[in-house]
N, C-alpha and C positions, 0 to 999 in steps of 0.2 A: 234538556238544557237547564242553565241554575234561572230559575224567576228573578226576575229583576224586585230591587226594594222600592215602594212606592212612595212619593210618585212620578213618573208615570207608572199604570199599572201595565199595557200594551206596551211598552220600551220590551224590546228584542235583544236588547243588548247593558250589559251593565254600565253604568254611570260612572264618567271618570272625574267626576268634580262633585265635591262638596258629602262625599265615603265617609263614614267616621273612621279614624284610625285602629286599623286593624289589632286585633289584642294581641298583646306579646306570645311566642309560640309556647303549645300547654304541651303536657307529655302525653304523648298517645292516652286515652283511657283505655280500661279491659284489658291492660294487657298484663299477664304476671310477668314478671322479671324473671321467676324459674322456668317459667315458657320458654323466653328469650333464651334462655343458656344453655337449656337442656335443646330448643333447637339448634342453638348453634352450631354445637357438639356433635349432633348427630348428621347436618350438614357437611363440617369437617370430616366424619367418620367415612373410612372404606369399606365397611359394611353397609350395603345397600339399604337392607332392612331399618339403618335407622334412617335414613333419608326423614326429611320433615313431613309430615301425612297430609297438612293441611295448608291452606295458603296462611293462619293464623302465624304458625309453628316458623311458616318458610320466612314471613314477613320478622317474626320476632328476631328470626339468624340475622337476617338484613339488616335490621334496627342496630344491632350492639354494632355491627362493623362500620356502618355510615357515620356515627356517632363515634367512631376512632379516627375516623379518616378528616385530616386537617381540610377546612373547606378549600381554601387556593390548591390543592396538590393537585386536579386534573387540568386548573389555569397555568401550576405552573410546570405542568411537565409537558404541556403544551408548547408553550414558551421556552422552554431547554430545544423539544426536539426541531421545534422549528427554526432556531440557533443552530442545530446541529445539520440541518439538511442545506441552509445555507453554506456551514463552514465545508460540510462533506463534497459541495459542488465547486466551492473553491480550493479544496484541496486536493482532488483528483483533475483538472486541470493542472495545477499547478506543477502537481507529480510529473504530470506528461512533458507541459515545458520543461523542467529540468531536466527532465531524461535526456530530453533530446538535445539542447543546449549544451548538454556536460558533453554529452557525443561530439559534438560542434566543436569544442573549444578543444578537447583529446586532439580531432584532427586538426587544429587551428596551431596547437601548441608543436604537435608533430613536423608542420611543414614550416613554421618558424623556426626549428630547429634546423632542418634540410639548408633554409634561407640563411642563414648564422655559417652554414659549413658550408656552403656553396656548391651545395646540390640542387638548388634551384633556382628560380628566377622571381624577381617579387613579384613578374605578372603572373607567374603562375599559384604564388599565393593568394592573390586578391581575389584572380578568377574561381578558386578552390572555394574559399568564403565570404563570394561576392554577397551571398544573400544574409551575413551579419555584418556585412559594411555600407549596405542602402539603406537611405531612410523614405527613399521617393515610393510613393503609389503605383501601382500596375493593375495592369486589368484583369480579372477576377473571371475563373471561369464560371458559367450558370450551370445548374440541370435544370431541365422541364419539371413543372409538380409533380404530373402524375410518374415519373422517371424515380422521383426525389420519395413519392410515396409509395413504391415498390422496395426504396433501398430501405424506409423504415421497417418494411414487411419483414425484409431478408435479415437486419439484424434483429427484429422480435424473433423470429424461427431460432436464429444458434443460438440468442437467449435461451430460448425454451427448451433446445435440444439440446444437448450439452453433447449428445453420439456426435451431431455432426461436427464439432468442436475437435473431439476426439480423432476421430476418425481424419480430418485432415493435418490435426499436428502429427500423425504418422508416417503422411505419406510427401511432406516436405523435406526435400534435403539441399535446398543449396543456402549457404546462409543468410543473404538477403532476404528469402522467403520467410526462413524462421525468426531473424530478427524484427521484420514487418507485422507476421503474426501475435510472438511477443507482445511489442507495442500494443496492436489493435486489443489483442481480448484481455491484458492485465492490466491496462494504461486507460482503455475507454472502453471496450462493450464493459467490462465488469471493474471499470477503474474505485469504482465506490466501494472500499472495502466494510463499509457502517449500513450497506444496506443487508438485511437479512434474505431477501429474496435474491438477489446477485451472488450473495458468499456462497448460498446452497447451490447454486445452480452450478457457480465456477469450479467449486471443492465436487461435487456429480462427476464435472467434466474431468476432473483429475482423476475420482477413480476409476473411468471407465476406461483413462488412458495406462492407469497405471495397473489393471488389471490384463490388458492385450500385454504391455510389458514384459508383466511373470510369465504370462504365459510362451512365452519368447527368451527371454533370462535368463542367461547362466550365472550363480551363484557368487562366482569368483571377481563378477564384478558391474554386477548391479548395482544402477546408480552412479560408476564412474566416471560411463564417460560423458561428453559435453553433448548432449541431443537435445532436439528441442522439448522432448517431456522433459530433462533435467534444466535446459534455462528457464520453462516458464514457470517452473516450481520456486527457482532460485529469485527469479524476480516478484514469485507472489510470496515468498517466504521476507524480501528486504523489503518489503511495500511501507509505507510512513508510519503506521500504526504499531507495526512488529520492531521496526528500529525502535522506536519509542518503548514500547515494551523492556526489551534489551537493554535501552540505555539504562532505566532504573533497575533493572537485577543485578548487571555486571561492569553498568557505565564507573562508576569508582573505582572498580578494580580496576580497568583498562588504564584509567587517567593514574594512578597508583603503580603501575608499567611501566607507564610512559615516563614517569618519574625519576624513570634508574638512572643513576648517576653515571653509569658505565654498559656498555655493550654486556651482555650475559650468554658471551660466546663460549659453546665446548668443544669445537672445531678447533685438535688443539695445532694444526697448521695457520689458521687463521688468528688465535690466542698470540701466535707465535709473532706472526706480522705484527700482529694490531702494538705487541708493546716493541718492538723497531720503530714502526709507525708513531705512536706516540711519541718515543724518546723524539724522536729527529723530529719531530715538528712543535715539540714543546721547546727543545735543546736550543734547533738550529745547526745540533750535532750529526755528527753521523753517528750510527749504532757500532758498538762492538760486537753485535751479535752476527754471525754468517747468515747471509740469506738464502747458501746456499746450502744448506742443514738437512740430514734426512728425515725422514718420518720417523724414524729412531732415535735420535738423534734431539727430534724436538718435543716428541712424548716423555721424553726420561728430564727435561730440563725445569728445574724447582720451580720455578715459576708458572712455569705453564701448569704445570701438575697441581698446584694451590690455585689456579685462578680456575681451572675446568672443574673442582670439586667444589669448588663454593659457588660457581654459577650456577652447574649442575642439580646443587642443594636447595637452590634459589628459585631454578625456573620450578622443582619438582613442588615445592611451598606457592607458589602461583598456581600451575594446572588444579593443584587438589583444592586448591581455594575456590577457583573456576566450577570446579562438579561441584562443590560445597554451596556453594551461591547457588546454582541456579536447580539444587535440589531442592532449598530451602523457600525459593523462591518461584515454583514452577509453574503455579497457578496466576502467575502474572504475564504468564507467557499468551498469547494471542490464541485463541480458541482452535483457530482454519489451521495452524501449522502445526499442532498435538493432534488434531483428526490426521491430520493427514500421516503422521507418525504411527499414528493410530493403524488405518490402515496398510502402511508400510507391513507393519507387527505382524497384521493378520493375513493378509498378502503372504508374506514371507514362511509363516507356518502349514498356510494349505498347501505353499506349494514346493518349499523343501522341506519335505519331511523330516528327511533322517541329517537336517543340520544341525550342529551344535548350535547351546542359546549365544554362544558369544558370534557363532555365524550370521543367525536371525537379526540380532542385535547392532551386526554392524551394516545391515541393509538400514536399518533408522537411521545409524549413526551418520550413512551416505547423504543423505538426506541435513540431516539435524544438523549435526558441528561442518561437513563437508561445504553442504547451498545454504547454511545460514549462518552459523554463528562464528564459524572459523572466518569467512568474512569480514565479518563484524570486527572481531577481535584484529583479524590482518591491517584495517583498511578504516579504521574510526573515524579518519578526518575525513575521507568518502561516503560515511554513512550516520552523516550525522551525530557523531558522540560524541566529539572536540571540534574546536572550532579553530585548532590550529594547525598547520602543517606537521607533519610527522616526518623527523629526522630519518636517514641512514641507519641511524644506532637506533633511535627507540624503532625503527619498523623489522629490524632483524630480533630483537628481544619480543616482539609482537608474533611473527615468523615462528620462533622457537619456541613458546607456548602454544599453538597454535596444530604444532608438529606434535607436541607430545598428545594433545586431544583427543587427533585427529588419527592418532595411531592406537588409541584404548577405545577411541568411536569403531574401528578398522576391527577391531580384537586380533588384532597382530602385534609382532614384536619386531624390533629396529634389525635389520641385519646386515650385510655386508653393503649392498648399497649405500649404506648411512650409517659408515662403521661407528663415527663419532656419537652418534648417538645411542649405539646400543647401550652406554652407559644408565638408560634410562629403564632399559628392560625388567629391570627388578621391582623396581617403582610402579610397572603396567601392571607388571603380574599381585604386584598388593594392591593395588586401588580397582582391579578389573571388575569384582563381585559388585563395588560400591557403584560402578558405571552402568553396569548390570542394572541396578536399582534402580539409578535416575532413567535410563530410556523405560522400565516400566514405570513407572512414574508419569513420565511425559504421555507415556501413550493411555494411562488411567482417562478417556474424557468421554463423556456420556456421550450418548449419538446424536445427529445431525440434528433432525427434527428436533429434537427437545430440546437441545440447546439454543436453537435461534427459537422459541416459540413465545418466548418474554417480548423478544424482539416485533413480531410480530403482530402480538395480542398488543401491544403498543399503541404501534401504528392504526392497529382496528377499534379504538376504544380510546383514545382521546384525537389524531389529527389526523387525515387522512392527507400525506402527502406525495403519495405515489402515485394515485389514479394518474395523469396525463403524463406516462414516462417519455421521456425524450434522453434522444444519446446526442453530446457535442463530439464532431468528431470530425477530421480534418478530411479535406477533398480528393485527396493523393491516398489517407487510407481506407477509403469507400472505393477507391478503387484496386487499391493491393488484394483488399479482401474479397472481391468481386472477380478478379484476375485470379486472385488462385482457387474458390469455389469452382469457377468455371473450368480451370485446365483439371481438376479430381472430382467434377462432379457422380459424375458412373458410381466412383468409392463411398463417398459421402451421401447419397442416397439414390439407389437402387430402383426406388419406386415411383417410375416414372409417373403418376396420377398425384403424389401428395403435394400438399401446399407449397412446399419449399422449392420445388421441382417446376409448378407454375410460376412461381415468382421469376425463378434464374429464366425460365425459357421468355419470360415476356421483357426481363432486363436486356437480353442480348448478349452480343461483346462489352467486355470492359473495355472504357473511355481510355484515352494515354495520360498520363499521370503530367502535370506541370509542373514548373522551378521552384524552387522553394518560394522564391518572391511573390510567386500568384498562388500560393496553397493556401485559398480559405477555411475558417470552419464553419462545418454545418450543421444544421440542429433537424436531428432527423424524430417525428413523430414514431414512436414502435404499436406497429397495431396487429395482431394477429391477422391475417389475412379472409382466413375464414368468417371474425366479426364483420370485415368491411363486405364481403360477400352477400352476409347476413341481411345487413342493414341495407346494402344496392336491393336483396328480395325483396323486403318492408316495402323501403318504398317504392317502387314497384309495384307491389300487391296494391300499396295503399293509392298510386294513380292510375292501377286499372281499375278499380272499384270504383274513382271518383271518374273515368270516362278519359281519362289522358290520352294521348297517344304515345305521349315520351316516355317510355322506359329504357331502361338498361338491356342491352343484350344480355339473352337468358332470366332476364327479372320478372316477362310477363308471364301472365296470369294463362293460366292453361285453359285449351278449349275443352267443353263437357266432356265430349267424346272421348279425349285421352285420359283413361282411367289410369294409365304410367304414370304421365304426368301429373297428373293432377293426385294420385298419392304422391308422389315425391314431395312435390308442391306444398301439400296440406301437412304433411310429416316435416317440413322444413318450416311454416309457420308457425307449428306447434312447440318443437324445442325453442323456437325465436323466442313464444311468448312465453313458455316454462322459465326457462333463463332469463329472462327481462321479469318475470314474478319473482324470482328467487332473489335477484337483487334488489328489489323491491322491500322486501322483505325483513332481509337483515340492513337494509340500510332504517326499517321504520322501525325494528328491532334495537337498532343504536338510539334513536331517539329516544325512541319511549323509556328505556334505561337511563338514561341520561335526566330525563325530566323525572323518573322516580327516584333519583338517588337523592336530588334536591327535596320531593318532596319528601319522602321516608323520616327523617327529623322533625317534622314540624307539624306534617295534619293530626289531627284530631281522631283518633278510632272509635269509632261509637261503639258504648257501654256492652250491647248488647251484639255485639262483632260475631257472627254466625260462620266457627271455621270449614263448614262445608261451602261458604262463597266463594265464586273466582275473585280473580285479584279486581277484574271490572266491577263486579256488584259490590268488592269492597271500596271502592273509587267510587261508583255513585253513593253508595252510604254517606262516607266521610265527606262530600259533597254538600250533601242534604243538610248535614247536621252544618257544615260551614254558613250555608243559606240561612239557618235559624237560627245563628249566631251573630247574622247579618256578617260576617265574614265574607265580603263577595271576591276581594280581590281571591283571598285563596279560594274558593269554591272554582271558580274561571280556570283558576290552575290545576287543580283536579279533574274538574271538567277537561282539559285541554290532554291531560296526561289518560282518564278515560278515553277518552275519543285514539288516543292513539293506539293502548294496548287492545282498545277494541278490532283496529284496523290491520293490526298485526292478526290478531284472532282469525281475521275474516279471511286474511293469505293464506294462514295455516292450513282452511279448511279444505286446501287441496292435499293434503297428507291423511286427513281423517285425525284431525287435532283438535279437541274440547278447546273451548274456551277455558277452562280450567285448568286441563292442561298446561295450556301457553302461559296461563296467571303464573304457574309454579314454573314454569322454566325458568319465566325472567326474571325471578325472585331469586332462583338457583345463581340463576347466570351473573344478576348483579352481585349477588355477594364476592363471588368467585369474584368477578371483576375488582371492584374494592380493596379485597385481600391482595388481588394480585400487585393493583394501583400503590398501595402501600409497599410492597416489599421491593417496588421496580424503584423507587423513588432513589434509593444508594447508588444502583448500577447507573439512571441514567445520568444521575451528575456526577460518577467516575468514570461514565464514558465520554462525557460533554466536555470531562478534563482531560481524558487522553486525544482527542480530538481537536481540542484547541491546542496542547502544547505540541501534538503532529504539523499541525498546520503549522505554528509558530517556528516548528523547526524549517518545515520548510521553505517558509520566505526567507529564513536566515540563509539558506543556503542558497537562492535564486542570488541573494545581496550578495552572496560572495562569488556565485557565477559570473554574473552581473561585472565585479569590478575586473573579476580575470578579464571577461572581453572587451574591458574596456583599454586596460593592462596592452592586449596585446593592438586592441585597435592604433591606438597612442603607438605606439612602437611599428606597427606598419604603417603611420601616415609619417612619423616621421624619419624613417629609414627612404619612402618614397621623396622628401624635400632634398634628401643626401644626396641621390640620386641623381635628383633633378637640379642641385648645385655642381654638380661635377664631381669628377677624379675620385670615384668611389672603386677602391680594392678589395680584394680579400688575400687573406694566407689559410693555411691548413686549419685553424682553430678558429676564425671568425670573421665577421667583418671588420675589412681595415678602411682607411682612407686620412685623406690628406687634413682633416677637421676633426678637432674633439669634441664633445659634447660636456656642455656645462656640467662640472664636478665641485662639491665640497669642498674634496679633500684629494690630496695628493700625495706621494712620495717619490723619492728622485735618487736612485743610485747611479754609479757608473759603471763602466763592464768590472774594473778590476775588484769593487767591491762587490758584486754579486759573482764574481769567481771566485774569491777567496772565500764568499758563504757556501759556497760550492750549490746555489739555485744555478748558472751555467755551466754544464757539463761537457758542452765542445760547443762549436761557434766556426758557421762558414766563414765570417768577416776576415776580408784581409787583415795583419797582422798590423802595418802601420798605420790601419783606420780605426782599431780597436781604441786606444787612449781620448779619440775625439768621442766617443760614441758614450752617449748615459741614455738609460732605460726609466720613464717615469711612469709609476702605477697609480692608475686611480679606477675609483668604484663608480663602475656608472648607477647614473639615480635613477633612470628609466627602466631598467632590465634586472629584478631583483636576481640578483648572486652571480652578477655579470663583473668583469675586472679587466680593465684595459689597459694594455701593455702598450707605448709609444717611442718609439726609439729616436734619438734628438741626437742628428752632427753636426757638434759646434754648434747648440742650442736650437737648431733647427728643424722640425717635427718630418720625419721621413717615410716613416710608416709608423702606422697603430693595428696594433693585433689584438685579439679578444681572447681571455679564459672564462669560464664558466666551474665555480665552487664545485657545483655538485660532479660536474663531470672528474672535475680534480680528484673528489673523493672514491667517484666511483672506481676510477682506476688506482687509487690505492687499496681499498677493498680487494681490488682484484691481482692484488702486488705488483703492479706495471711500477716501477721505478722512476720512468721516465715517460717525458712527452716532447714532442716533435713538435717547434713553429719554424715560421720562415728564415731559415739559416741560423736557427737557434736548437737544442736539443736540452730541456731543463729537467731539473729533478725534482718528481711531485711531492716527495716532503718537504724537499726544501723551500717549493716556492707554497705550499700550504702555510708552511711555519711563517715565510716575511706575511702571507697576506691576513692573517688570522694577527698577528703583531702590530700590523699597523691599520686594520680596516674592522676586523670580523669581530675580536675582542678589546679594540680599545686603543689609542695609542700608551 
């Protein structure tokens, strides 16, 4: 122990009042500074032989590097990751509600539609999404604990096994199944895409599925079709991290797209409409041109033939732009979706031999431009890259970039199918080598292990935040996933006596699943089953020893006699206590690193530093010499850091490990650490920044979820009031009735002026009621791109009918001329042209 300074001389402990002030910290004595370097070097060196020989040599390597290392950098990457484990728990929740929410409002938006055309009834919309139109409480189902700590067992097991994982996305086919699976293991067992222990185990799960695949696979169109190995690659390839990624490689180009002034149609039937189309809704004219032209006819006409070669020239300056970006940029790309490309690569060679590289190359590409980024590029305002809706026009120029990619990812060329496009086939054939390039490229990524091990060493060497894992995860899919283990259990494992296998047999049947209104979440404890086992023996053992009678079935202590039991028993204590040493261990291993990196700058080495010492007898030295410097505070601290590396020594000594030994490992080990702590310092506050602006993304997008259903709530409560006033109709195109809803703005023709603009094409109306009749259009403000037609005899409101922009548009797109309302038949350029005149662009 350090002597106390007198007096008292008997004081056992040092004095915290009235210490002289410690002397400012001196440089090590004894130590050469070529020592230091030349250990360093030889530390850093892959040549064994120079390893450092002594604790003097190991202690000098440690010295230069502690003395680099900024003091706050293990407070503050402490501080980063434990910012990060919060934002990472609230962004994998987060993910999940919106998945499911956007689903919600897809079919919310769906039967709103039905409700507008009079395919349904409004009770059957409320009832559809009753449970995003209550706000009242319901009663909540329970599980029993010990129910609740089984379910955490069974989700540690597919944690840990990723076969059984595998093994049941195989043998699901009805969709419900796989789209429930989905969810559960991309969304919540493995929704944390930042944890390193999850990604390897998820990215496992994939190869083991993706390796039964080849083995299955024919060549011609692997990866095509829609299975559940290809959705949950698809959804672990768009997960918040990798959109992010994306947005900063190719997010400007996309937004730079979106830009185009004009459709970048080569469809030259389609070229052909679109400038009819334009004329007569910019005019108000009708076109001179026939619409009813042949394909001959509309290939040879000048215009069309100058607007397909300069689109053509345009989209092919985009796609090359596209491989050019994200060639230049590839390393930005997310680590989990290049492995897995990776694999792809390799996959694809053991197992068609004799394909060509461009064959090989388009199993990645199935994968790569097909489940990620032809997406991306399709569907921006769905995945986060703009925050605004995507037109008609910009999403077929999205469309048609997207087709050329996706056909050089393919290593194919355009043919009769898509005659229009074969114009691009010369273009494939020049850039094909350069596409070549970029999938080796992408698939260039070191192996699993090494890549997460920064990650790792992280977590183990400044915060430990993983010991007590828990999964948050809804009620309804603890039991989806319980419900489909049980109906493939036989597939999924075989082996009736393993852990996984007691689990499911002591769960039972799966529960019936509840309404959305009562689906709570729960926070399930994951504990290997075998430790809780463990620990029921312990104690156990440990209250038959003390005379109990309570133990656990199976947990008592064996009678002399049974020599079985009693080796099993004693073989079962033994690993208990090995495995409780061992964590022991490296957990007093993390301390005592910890407290010498602190003190490695500052103590004092005595003169006469003896480098055959362990690193202890150099801790008591420089102790001693603190003592007789009357340095007490630091001596205690030496002291405190001896007693530890002591104690770590003393664990060792079940391996047959010197104290000496141990001195040089942890001298090894902190440098390493150090170095390592230094060079992690870039990545983790570039990952701390990809991670918050993920997150960031995604409550922008809940916000705008969020207003949709509010959007459509508002418009079901008050379509319900309509109702509930009376005399509500409908016609072919919408809802009618006898009340209009508060408008801006207005306009007011009569029939014979919307005949002569020729917007009416024929008209049931008798003939001498026609003169009494005007048509007044306004834009409703509750239903964006809604337009309500009202027909008024002798000023009197008689009915009101609805159009819808986009549907306008659609059917011109699709060259329908005309549209059908009640005793009316109009013409959809013409009535595009009035409402784009007097609402869309402006009066």
């Amino acid at each position: 122990g350090v002597p106390p300074p007198p007096p008292p001389e008997d004081s056992q402990a040092l004095p915290e009042d009235d210490l002289p002030p410690p002397p400012p910290p001196e440089e090590p004595e004894g130590l050469d500074e070529s020592l230091a370097a030349d250990a360093d070097a030889a530390l850093m060196s892959d040549d064994p032989s120079a390893e450092p020989s002594n604790t003097l040599e190991a202690y000098g390597a440690v010295l230069r590097v502690v003395r680099a290392t900024p003091a706050s950098l293990t407070q503050e990457l402490e501080t980063q990751l434990k910012a990060m484990h919060e934002d990472k728990a609230n962004l994998q929740q987060q993910v999940k509600d919106n998945y499911i929410l956007a689903q919600d409002l897809e079919i919310f938006d769906q039967k709103i539609k039905m409700l507008v055309k009079n395919k349904i009834s409004l009770e059957e919309v409320a009832q559809t999404v009753s449970h995003l139109l209550e706000d009242e409480e319901h009663a909540m189902p329970t599980i029993p604990p010990p129910t609740k700590a089984l379910y955490g067992q069974m989700f540690f097991l597919l944690q840990q096994n990723p076969m059984y994982l595998a093994t049941l996305t195989r043998q699901l086919q009805l969709p419900t199944d796989i789209d429930n699976m989905l969810r559960i293991v991309v969304l919540s067992l493995f929704g944390d895409q930042y944890n390193n222990h999850e990604e390897r185990t998820l990215l496992s799960m994939f190869q083991l599925i993706l390796r039964e695949e080849f083995r299955t696979g024919e060549l011609g169109n692997f990866m095509r079709a829609n299975t559940a190995t290809t959705s949950m690659l698809s959804m672990y390839a768009r997960r918040p991290g990798s959109i992010t990624a994306v947005k900063d490689v190719i997010g400007d180009l996309i937004v730079e797209l979106l830009s185009e002034p004009e459709m970048l149609e080569v469809d030259p039937h389609k070229v052909y409409m679109s400038i009819i189309n334009d004329y007569e809704t910019r005019t108000g004219e009708i076109s001179n041109l026939s619409r009813d032209a042949t394909p001959e006819q509309i290939a040879s006409t000048d215009e069309v033939m100058i607007k397909v070669a300069d689109h053509t020239g345009r989209l092919q300056s985009y796609a090359h732009r596209f491989l050019r970006t994200l060639f230049e940029h590839v390393d930005q790309l997310l680590y989990g979706v290049r492995w897995i490309c990776r694999q792809l690569n390799m996959m694809a060679r053991e197992r068609f031999t004799e394909a060509s590289e461009e064959q090989l190359y388009s199993i990645v590409g199935g994968f790569f431009f097909l489940r990620f980024i032809s997406p991306i590029i399709v569907t921006p305002d769905g995945n986060n890259i703009v925050d605004t809706k995507v037109d008609k026009k910009q999403r077929r120029n999205l469309m048609l970039v997207a087709k050329v990619l996706q056909s050089l990812s393919n290593g194919v060329q355009f043919g009769e199918k898509e005659q229009y496009m074969m114009v691009f086939n010369d273009f494939l054939l020049s850039v094909r080598p350069f596409t070549n390039e970029l999938f080796e490229k992408i698939c260039s990524v070191e192996d699993l292990e090494e890549a997460l091990a920064l990650d790792h060493f992280l977590l183990a060497n400044t915060v430990d935040i993983t010991q007590a894992k828990r999964l948050q995860i809804s009620f309804n899919e603890v039991v989806q996933m319980h419900a489909m283990l049980k109906e493939h259990i036989t597939a999924i494992c075989p082996d009736v006596h393993s852990p996984f296998m007691k689990v499911m047999f002591m769960l039972g049947s799966a529960p019936e699943e509840v309404p959305r209104q009562r689906n709570p979440m729960l926070i399930l404890d994951l504990e290997d089953p075998e430790e809780v086992e463990r620990r029921q023996a312990v104690r156990g053992a440990s209250r038959a020893g003390n005379g109990s009678a309570a133990q656990p079935v199976g947990s008592e202590a064996p009678a002399p006699g049974d020599a079985g039991r009693l080796s099993m028993f004693t073989s079962m204590r033994v690993s208990t206590l090995e495995a409780q040493l061992n964590k022991e261990e490296q957990e007093a291993r993390k301390v005592a690193k910890a407290m010498l990196s602190q003190l490695l700058p500052v103590f004092p080495l005595p003169a006469d530093a003896d480098p055959d010492w362990s690193l202890v007898e150099l801790l008591e030295r420089s102790k001693n010499l603190c003592v007789d410097r009357e340095d007490y505070e630091m001596a205690q601290r030496l002291k405190d850091a001896q007693d530890k590396v002591d104690y770590v020594a003393r664990l060792a000594r079940s391996r047959d490990e010197t104290a000496y030994e141990v001195g040089m490992s942890l001298l090894k080990e902190l440098k390493q650490n150090q170095l390592a702590l230094i060079n992690s310092r870039e990545k983790v506050a570039r990952n701390a920044m990809r991670l918050r602006r993920a997150l960031e993304s995604i409550v922008a997008r809940r916000q705008q979820l969020e207003e949709t259903l509010e959007i459509y709530r508002q418009y079901l409560y008050n379509a319900r009031n309509e109702v509930m006033g009376g005399g509500a109709q409908t016609s072919k195109r919408g809802r009618t009735g006898g009340r209009r809803n508060q408008r801006k703005a207005e306009v007011k023709y009569t029939y014979k002026q919307l005949k002569e603009k020729r917007v009416i094409i024929s008209c049931d109306i008798i003939e001498s009621a026609v003169k009494h009749v005007t048509f007044v259009f306004a834009k409703n403000e509750e239903i964006p791109g809604r337009f309500d037609i009202t027909a008024q005899v002798k000023g009197v409101a008689a009915q009101t009918a609805s159009v819808f922009l986009d549907e306008l548009l659609e059917d011109q797109s699709k060259s329908i001329a005309e549209v059908e309302m009640d005793q009316l038949v109009l013409n959809v350029n013409m009535l595009i042209h009035l409402l784009n005149q007097h609402f869309v662009r402006g009066r």
